[in-house]
Structures are given as structure tokens and as C-alpha cells.
N, CA, C and O atoms as CSV, one atom per row, in Angstrom:
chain,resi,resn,atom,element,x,y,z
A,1,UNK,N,N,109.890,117.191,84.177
A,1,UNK,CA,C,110.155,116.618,85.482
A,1,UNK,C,C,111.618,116.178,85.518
A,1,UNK,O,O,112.115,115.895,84.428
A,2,UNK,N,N,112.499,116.062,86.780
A,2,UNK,CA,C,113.646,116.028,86.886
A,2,UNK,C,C,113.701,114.397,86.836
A,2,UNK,O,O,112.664,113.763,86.638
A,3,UNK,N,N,115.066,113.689,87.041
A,3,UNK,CA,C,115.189,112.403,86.747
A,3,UNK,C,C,115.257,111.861,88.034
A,3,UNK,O,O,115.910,112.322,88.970
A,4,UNK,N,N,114.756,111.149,88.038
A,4,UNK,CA,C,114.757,110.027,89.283
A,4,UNK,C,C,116.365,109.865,89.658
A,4,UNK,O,O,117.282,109.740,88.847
A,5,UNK,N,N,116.448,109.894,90.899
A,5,UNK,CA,C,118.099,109.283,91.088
A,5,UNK,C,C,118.396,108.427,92.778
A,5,UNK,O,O,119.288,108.238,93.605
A,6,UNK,N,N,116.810,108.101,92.489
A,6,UNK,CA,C,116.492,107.549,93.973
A,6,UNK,C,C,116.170,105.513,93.359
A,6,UNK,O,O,115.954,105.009,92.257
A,7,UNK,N,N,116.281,105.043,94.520
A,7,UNK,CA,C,116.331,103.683,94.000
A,7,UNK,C,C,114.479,103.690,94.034
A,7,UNK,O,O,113.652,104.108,94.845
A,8,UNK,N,N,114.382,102.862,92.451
A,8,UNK,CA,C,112.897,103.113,92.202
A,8,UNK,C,C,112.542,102.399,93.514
A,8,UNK,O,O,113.080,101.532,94.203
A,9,UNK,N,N,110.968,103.408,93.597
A,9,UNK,CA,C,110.135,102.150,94.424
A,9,UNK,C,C,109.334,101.146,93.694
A,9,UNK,O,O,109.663,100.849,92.546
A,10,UNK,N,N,107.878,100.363,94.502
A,10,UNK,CA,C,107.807,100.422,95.540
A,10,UNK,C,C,108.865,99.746,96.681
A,10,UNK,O,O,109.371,98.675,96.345
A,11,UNK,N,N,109.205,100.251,97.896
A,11,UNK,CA,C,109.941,100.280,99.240
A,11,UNK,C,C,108.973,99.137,99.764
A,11,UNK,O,O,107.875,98.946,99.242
A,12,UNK,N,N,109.444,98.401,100.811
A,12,UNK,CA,C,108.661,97.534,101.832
A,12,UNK,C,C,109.984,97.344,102.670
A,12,UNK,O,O,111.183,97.309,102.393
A,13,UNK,N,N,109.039,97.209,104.109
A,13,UNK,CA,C,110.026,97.063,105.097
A,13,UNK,C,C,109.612,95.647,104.900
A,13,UNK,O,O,108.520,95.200,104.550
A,14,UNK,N,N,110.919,94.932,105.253
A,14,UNK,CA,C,111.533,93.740,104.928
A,14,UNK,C,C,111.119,93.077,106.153
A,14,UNK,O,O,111.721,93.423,107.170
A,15,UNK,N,N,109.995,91.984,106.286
A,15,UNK,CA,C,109.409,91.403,107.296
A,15,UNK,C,C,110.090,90.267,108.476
A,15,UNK,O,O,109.683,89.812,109.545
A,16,UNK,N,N,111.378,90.087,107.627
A,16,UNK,CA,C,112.288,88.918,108.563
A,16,UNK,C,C,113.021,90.164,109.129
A,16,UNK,O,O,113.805,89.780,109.997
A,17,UNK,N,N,113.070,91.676,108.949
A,17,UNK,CA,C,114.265,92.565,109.466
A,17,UNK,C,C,113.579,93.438,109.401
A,17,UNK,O,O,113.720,94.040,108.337
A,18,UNK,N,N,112.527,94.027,110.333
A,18,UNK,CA,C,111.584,95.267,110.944
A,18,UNK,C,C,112.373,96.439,110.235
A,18,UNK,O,O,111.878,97.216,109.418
A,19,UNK,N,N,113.780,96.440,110.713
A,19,UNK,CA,C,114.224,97.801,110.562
A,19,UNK,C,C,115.482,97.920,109.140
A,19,UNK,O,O,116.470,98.654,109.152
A,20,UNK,N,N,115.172,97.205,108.283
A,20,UNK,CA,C,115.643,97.252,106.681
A,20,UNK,C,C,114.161,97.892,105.808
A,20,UNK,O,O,112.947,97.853,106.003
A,21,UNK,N,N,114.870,98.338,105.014
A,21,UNK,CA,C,113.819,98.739,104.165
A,21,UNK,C,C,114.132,98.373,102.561
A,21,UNK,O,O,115.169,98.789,102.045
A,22,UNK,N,N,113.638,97.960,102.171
A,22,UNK,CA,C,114.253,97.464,100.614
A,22,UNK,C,C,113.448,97.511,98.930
A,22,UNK,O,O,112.228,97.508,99.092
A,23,UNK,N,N,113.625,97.529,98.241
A,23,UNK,CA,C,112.505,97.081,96.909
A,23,UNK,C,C,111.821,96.366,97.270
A,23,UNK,O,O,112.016,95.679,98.273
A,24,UNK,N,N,110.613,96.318,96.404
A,24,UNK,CA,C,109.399,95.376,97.318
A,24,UNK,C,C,110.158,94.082,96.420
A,24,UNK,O,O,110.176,92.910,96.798
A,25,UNK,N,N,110.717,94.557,95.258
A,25,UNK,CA,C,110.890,93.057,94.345
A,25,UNK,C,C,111.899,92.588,94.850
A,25,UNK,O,O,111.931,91.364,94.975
A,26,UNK,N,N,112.813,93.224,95.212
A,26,UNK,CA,C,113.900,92.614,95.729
A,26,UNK,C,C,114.709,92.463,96.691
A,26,UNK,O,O,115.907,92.707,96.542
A,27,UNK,N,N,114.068,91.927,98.142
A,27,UNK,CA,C,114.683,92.358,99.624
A,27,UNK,C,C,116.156,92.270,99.853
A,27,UNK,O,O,116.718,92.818,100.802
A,28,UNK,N,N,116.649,91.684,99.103
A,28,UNK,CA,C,118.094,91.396,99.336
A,28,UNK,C,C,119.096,92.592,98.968
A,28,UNK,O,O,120.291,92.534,99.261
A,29,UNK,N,N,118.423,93.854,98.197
A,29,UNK,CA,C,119.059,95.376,97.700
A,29,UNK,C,C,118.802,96.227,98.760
A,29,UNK,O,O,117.957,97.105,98.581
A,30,UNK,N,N,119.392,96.140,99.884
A,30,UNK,CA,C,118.690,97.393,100.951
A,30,UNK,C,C,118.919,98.897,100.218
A,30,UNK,O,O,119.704,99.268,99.345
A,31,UNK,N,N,117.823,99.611,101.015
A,31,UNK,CA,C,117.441,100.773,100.745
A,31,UNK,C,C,118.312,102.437,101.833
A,31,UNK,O,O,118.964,103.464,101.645
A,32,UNK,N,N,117.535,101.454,103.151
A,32,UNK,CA,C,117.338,102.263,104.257
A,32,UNK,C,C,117.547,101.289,105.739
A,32,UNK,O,O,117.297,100.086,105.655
A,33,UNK,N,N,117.890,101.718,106.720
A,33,UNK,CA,C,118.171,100.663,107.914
A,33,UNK,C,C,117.317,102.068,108.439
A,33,UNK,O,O,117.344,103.174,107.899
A,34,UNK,N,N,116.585,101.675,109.620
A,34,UNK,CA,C,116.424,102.145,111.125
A,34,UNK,C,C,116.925,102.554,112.087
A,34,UNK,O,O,116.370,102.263,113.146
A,35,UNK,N,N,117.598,103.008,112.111
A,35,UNK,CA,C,118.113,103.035,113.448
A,35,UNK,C,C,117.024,103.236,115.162
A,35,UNK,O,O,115.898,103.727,115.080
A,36,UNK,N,N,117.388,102.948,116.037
A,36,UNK,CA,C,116.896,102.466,117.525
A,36,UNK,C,C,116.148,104.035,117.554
A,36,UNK,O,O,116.899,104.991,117.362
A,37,UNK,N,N,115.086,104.228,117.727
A,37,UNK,CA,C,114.874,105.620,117.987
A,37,UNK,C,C,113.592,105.985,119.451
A,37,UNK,O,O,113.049,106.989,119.913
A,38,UNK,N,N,113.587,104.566,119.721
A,38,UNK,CA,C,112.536,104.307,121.404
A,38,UNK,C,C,113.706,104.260,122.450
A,38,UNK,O,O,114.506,103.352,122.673
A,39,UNK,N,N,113.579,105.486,123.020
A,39,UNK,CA,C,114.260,105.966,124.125
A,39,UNK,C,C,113.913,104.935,125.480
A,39,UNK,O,O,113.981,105.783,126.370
A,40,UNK,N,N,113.585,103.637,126.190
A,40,UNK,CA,C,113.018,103.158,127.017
A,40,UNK,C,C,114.295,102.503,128.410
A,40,UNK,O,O,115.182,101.654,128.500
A,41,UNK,N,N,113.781,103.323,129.083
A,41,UNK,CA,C,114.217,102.893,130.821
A,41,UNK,C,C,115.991,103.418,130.180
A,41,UNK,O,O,116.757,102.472,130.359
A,42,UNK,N,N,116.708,104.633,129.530
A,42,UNK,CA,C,117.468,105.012,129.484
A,42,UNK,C,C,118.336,104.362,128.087
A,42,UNK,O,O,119.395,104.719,127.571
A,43,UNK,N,N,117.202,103.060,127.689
A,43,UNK,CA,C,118.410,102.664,126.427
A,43,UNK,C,C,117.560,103.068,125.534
A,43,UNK,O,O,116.439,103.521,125.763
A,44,UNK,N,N,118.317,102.841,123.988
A,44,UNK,CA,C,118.079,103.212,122.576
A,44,UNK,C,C,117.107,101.690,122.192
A,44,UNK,O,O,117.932,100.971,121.627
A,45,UNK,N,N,116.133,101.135,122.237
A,45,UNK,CA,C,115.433,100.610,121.558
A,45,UNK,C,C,114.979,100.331,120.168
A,45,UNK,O,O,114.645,101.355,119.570
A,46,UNK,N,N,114.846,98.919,119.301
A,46,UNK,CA,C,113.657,99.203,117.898
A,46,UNK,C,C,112.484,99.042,118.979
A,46,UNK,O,O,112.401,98.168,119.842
A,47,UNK,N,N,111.525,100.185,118.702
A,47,UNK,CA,C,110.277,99.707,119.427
A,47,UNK,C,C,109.393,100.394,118.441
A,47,UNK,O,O,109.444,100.186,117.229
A,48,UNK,N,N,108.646,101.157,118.983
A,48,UNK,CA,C,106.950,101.224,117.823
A,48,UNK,C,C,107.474,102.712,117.066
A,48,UNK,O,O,107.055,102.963,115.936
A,49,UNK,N,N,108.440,103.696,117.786
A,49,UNK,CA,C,108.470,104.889,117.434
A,49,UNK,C,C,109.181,104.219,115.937
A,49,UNK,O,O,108.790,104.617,114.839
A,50,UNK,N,N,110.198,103.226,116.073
A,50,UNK,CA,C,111.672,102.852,114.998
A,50,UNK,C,C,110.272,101.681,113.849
A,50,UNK,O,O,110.558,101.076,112.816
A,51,UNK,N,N,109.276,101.718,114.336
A,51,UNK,CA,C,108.394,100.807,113.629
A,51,UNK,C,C,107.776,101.694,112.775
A,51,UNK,O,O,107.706,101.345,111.597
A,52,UNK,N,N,107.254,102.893,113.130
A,52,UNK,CA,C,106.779,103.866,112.359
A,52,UNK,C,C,107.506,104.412,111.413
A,52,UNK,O,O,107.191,104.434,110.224
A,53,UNK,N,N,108.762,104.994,112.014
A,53,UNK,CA,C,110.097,105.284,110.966
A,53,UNK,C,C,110.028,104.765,109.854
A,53,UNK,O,O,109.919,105.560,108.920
A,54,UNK,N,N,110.069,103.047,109.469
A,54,UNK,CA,C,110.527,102.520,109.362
A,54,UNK,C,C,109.494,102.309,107.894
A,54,UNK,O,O,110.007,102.038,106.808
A,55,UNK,N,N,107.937,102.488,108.079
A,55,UNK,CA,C,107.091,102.592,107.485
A,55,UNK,C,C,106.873,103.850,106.748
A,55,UNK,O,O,106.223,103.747,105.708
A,56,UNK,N,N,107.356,105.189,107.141
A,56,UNK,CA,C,106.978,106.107,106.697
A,56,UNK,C,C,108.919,106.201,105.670
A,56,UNK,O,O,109.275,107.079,104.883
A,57,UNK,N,N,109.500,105.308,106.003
A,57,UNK,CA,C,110.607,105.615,104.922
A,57,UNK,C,C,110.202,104.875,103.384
A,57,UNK,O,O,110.440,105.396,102.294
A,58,UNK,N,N,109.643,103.751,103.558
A,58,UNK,CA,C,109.013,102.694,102.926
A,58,UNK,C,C,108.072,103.201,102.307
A,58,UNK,O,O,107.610,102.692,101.286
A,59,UNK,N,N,107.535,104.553,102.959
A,59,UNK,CA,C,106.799,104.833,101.903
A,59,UNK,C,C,106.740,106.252,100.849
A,59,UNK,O,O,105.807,106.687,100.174
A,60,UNK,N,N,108.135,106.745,101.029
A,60,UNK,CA,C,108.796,107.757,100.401
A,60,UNK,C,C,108.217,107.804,98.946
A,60,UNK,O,O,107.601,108.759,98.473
A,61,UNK,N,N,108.543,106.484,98.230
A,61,UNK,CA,C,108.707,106.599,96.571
A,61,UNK,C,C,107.091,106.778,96.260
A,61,UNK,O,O,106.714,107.647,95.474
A,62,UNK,N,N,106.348,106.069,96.800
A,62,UNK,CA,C,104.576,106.311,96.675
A,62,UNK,C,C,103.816,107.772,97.103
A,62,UNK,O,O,102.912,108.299,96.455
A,63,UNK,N,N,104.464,108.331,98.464
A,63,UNK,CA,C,103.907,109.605,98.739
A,63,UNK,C,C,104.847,110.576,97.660
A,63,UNK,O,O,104.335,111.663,97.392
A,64,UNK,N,N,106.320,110.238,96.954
A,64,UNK,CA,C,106.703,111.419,96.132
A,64,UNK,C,C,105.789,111.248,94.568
A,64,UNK,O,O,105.690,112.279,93.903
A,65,UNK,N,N,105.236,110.146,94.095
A,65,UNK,CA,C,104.758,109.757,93.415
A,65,UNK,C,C,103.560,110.732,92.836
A,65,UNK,O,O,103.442,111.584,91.955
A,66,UNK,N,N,102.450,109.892,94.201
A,66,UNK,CA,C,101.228,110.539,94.167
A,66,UNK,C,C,100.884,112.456,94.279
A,66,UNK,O,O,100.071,113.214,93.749
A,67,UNK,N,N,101.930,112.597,95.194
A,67,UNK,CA,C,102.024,114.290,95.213
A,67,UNK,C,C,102.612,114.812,93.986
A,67,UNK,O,O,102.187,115.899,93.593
A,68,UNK,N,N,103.653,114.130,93.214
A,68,UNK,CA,C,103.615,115.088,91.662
A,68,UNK,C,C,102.569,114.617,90.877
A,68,UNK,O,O,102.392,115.376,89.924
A,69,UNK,N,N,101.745,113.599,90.890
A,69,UNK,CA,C,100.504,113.630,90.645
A,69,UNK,C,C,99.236,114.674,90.390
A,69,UNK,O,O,98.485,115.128,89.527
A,70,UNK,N,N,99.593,114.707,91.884
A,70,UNK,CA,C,98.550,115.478,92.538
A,70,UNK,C,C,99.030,116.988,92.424
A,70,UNK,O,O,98.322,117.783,93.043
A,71,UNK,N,N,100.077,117.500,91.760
A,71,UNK,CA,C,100.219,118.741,91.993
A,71,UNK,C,C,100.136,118.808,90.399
A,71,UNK,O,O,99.360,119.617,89.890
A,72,UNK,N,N,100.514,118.405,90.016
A,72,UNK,CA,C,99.841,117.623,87.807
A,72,UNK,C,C,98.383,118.469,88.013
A,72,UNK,O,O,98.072,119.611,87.674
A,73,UNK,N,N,97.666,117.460,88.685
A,73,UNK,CA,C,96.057,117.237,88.699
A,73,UNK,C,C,95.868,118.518,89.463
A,73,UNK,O,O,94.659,118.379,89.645
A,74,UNK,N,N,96.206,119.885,90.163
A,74,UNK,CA,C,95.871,120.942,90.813
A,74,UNK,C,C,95.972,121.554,89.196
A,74,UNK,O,O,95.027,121.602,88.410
A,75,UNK,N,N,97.732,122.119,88.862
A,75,UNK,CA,C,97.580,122.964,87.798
A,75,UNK,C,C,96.984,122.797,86.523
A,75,UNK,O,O,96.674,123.693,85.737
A,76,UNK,N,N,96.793,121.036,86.324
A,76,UNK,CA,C,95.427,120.678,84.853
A,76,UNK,C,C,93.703,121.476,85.418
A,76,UNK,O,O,92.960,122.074,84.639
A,77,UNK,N,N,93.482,121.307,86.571
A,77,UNK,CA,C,92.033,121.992,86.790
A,77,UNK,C,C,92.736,123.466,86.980
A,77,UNK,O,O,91.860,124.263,86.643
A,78,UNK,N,N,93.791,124.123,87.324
A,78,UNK,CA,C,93.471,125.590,87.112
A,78,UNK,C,C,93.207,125.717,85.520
A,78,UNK,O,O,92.110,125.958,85.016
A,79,UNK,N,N,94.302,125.531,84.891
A,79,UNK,CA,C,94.660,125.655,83.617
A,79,UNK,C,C,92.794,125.534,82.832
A,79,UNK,O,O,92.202,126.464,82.286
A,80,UNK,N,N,92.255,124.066,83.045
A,80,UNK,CA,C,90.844,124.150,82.249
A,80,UNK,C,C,89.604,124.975,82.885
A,80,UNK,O,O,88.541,125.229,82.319
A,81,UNK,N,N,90.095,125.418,84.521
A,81,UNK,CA,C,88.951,126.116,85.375
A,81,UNK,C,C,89.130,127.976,83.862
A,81,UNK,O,O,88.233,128.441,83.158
A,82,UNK,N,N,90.183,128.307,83.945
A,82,UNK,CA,C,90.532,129.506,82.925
A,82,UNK,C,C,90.375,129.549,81.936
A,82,UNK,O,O,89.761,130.431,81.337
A,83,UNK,N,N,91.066,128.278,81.335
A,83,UNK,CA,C,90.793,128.107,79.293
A,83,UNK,C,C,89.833,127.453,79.068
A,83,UNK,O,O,88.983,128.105,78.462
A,84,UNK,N,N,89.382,125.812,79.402
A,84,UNK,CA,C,89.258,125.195,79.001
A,84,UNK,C,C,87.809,124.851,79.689
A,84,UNK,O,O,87.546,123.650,79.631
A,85,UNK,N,N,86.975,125.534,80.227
A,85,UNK,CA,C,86.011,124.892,80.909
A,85,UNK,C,C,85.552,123.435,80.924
A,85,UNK,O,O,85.472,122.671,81.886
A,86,UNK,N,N,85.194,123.175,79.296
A,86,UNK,CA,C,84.749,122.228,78.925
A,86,UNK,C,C,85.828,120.996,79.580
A,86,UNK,O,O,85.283,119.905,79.748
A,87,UNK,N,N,86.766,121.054,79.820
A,87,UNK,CA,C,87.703,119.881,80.292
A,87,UNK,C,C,87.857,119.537,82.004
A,87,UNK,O,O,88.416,118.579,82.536
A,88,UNK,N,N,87.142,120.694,82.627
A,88,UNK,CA,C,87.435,120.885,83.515
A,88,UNK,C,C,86.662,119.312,84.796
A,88,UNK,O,O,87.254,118.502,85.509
A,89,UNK,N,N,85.692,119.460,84.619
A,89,UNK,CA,C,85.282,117.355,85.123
A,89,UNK,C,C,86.026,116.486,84.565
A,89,UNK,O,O,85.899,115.480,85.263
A,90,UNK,N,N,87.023,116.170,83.372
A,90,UNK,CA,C,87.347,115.463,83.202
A,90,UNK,C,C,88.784,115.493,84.218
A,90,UNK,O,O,89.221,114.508,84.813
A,91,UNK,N,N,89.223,116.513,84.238
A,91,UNK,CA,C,90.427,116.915,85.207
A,91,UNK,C,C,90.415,116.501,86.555
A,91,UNK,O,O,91.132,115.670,87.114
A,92,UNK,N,N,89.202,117.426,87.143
A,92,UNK,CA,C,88.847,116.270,88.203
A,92,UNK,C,C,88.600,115.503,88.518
A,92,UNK,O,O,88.802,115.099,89.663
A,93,UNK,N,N,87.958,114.852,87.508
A,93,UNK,CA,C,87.685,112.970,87.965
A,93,UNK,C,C,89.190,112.735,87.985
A,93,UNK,O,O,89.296,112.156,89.066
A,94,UNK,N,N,90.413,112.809,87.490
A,94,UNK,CA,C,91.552,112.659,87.118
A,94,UNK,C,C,92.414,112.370,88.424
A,94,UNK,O,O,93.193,111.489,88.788
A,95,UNK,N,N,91.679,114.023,89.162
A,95,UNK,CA,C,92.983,114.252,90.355
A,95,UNK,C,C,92.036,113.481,91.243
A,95,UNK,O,O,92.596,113.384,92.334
A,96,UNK,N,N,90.647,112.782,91.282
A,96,UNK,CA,C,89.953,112.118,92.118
A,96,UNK,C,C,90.614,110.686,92.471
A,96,UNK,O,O,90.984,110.029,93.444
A,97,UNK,N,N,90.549,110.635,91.395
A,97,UNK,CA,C,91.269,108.707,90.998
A,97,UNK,C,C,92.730,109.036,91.849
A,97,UNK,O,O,92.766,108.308,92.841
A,98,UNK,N,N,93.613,109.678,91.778
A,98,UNK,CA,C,95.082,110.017,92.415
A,98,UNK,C,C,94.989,110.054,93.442
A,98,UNK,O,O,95.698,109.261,94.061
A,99,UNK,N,N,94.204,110.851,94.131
A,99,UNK,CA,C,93.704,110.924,95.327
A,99,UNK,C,C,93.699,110.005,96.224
A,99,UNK,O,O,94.132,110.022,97.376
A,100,UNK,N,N,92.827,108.644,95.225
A,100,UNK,CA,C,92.621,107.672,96.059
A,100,UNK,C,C,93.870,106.551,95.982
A,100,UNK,O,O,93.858,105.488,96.603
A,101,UNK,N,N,94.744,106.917,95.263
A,101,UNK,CA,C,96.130,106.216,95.329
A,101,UNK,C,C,96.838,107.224,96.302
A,101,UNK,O,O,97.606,106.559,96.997
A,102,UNK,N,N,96.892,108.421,96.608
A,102,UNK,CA,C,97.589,109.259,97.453
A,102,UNK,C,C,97.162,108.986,98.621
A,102,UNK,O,O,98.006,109.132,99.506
A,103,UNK,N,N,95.672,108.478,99.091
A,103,UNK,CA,C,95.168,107.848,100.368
A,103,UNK,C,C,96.065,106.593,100.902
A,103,UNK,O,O,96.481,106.389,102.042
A,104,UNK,N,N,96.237,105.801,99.691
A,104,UNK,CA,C,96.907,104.514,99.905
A,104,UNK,C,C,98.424,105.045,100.194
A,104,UNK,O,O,98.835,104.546,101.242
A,105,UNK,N,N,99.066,105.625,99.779
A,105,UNK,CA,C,100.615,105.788,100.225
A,105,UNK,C,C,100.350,106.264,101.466
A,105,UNK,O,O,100.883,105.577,102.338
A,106,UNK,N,N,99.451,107.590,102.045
A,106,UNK,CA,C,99.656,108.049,103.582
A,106,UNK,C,C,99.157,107.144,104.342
A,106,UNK,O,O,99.604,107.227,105.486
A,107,UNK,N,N,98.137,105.998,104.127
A,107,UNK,CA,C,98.441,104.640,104.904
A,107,UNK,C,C,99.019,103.743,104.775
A,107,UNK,O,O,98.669,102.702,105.331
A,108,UNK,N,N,100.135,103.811,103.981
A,108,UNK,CA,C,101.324,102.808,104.201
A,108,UNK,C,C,102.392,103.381,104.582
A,108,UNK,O,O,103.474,102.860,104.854
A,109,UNK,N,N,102.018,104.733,104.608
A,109,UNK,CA,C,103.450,105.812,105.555
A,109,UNK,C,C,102.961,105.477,107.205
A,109,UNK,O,O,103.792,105.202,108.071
A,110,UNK,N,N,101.131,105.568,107.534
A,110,UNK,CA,C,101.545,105.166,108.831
A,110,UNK,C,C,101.094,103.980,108.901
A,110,UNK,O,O,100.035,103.546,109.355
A,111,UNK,N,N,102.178,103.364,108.305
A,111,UNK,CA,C,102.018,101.453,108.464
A,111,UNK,C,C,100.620,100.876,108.825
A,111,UNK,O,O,100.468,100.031,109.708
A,112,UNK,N,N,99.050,101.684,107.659
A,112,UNK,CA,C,98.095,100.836,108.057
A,112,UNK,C,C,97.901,100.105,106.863
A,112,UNK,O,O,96.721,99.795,106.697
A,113,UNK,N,N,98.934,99.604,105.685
A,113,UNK,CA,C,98.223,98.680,105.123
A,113,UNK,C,C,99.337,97.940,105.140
A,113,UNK,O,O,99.325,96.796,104.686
């Protein structure tokens, strides 16, 4: 796997500043800003579209996470579906468990947790 060269996560949008995004440990290191992206009555707005943004940037380091995970846990069940039969439930219980951490990042991409 290649080297990280992204500021580790986890990301949280920064609750005194909607549209910062920062380390969850440390809000004061910004990450990412928002910019206005609710078009309303002709001006540039933060409104729900720059709220979503804002959540789905926040949740970059968890959805890149869980998907090399999860793409781990695809080629371990080809690999034992061919060689290894005998390994092959243990593989999937594997990519099951990820799964349910890969559930949790695409609801904190659309800001439901």
C-alpha cells in the first residue's frame, strides 16, 4: 500500500465553524474550509447543500479507509473461494465486520451520525 500523505483522519466538521473541517483531536489544525455553495435569491450562501459538502469532506479519511479494506476483504475471498476453500467463511465474516464500519463512514459522509 502507498503512504499516506494526507493529514491522518478521523476529520470532523468543527461545530463552533459549520464550514472548517479539522482532526477530530485537534480543531485548531484545519483541514478543509467550505466554501458558500447554496445558490439562494441570486447570492452564494453556507446553507444545507455547503452542510453536506462539508460532511462528506469530513468523511474522506474513513470512506478511503474502509474501501481499501473492503477491496483487502473482496481479493482475500477470491484468493480462498480458488485455493483455499477451507478459509473462505473466515474471510467473509472479515469483509462482514468492515462492512459494518464502511456503513458508518457513508453515514457520516451524509452527515447522519
Amino acid at each position: 500500500m502507498s503512504e499516506q500523505k494526507h493529514t491522518p483522519g478521523p476529520w470532523m466538521v468543527d461545530p463552533d465553524h459549520p464550514r472548517d473541517i479539522s482532526p477530530a483531536d485537534d480543531l485548531r489544525l484545519g483541514v478543509a474550509s467550505i466554501c458558500n455553495a447554496d445558490n439562494i435569491n441570486g447570492g452564494w450562501v453556507f446553507g444545507e447543500a455547503s452542510k453536506a459538502n462539508a460532511s462528506l469532506v469530513a468523511a474522506a479519511p474513513d470512506l478511503l479507509q474502509w474501501l481499501l479494506a473492503l477491496e483487502c476483504d473482496i481479493n482475500t475471498m477470491a484468493y480462498c473461494y480458488d485455493k483455499k476453500p477451507e478459509n473462505f467463511c473466515r474471510a467473509m465474516a472479515v469483509a462482514k465486520e468492515n462492512a459494518i464500519h464502511a456503513r458508518a463512514a457513508i453515514a457520516k459522509a451524509r452527515g447522519q451520525s
